[in-house]
C-alpha positions as CSV (number, residue, x, y, z in Angstrom):
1,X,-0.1,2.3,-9.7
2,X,2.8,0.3,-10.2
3,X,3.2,-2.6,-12.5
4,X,5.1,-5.9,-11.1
5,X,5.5,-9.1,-12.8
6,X,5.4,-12.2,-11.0
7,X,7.4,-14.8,-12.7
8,X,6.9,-18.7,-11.5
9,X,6.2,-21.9,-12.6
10,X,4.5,-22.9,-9.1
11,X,1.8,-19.9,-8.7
12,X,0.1,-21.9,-6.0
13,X,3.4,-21.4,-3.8
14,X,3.4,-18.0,-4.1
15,X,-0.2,-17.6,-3.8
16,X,-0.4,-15.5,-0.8
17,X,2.6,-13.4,-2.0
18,X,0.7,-12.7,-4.9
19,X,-2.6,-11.7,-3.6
20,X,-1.1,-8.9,-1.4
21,X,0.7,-7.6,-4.3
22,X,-2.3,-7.6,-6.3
23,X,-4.4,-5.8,-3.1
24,X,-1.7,-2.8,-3.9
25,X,-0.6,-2.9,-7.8
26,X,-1.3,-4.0,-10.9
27,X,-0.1,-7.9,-11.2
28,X,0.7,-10.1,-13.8
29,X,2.0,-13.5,-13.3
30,X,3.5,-15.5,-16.3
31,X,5.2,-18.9,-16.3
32,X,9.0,-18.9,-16.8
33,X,8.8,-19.8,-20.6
34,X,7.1,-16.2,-20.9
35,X,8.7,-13.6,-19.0
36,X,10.5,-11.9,-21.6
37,X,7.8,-11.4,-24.1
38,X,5.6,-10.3,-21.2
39,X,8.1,-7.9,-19.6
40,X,8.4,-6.1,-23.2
41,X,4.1,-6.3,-23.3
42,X,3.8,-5.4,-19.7
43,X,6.2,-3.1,-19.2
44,X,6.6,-3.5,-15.0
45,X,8.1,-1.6,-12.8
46,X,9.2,-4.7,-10.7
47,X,9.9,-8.1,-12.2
48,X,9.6,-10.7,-9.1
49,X,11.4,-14.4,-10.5
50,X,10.9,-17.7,-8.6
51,X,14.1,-19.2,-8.8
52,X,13.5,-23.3,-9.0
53,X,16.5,-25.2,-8.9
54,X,19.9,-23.7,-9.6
55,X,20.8,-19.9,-9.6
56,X,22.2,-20.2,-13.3
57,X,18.9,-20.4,-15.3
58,X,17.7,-17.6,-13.1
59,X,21.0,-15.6,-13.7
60,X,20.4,-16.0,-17.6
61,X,17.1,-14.5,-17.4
62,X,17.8,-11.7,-15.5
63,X,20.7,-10.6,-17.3
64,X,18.1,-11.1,-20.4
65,X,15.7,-8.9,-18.7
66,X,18.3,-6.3,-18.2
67,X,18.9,-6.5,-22.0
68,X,15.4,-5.0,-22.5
69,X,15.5,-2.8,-19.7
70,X,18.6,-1.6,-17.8
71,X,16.7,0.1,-15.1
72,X,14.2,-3.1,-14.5
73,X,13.9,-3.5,-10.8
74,X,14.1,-7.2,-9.9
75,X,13.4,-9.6,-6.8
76,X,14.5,-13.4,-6.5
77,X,12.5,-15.9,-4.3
78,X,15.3,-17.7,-3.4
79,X,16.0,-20.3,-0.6
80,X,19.8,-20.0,-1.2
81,X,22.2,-18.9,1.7
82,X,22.5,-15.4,1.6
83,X,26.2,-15.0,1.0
84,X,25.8,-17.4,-1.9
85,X,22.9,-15.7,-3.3
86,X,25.2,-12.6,-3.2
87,X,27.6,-14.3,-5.2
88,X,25.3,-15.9,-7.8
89,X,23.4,-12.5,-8.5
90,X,26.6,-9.7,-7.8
91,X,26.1,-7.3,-10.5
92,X,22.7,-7.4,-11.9
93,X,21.2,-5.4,-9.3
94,X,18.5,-7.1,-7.5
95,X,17.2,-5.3,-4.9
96,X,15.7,-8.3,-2.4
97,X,15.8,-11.9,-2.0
98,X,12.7,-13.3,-0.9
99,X,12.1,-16.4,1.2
100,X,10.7,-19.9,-0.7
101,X,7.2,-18.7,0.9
102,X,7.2,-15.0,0.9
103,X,3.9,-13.6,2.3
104,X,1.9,-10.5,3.0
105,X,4.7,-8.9,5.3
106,X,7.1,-9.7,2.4
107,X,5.1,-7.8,-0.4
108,X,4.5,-5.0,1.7
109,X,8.2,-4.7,2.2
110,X,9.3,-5.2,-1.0
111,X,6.4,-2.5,-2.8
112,X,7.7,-0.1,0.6
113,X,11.1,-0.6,-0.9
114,X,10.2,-0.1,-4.7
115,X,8.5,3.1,-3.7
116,X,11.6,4.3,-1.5
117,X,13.8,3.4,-4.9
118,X,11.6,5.0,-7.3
119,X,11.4,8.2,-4.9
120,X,14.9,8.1,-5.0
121,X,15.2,8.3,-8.8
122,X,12.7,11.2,-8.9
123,X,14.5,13.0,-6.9
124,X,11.5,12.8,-3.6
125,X,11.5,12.0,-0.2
126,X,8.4,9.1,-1.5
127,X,7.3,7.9,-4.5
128,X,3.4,7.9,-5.6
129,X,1.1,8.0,-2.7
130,X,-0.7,4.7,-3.8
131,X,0.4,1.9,-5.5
């Protein structure tokens, strides 16, 4: 079953985002001020940040998640244009930008993705058959 972190300081938002992740993985969601500690407790296989305001803060924890893990998988809620959330995230690997209300559709694509990734790394057509 795969582990994902949900990090936001506006759970409510991202309610129905979060209940289909949690109908298919394990799901832990932390508050900003916490991620790091709970990304070294947790140990996910998918870190999923709400990004409120500017890209900068968001930037500086990523790159501080990275620090702990290299190979963290990571997702950004995001209303940015696309182009400029190219620009303000080029380099640390995230693998999706999610809309400022992702939804059931969303999680499903994101977890089909993971799974497709983490497939990839094992050297398989899938990865685990459930999450």
């Amino acid at each position: 079953m795969y582990r994902v972190l949900l990090v936001t300081d506006a759970p409510g938002r991202l309610a129905a985002f979060a209940a289909a992740l949690q109908a298919q993985c394990e799901l832990s969601r932390v508050p900003l001020a916490q991620s790091r500690e709970a990304a070294a407790r947790f140990k996910p296989h998918l870190v999923v940040v709400d990004q409120r305001g500017g890209p900068q803060a968001t930037v500086e924890l990523l790159q501080g998640l990275l620090q702990q893990d290299a190979m963290m998988n990571l997702a950004v809620v995001s209303g940015q244009d696309p182009e400029d959330f190219h620009r303000s995230y080029e380099g640390l690997g995230v693998m999706a930008q999610l809309p400022p209300r992702p939804g059931r559709k969303e999680a499903q694509e994101l977890l089909a993705r993971l799974q497709e990734m983490i497939g990839i790394w094992l050297g398989v057509s899938s990865g685990p058959t459930s999450f």
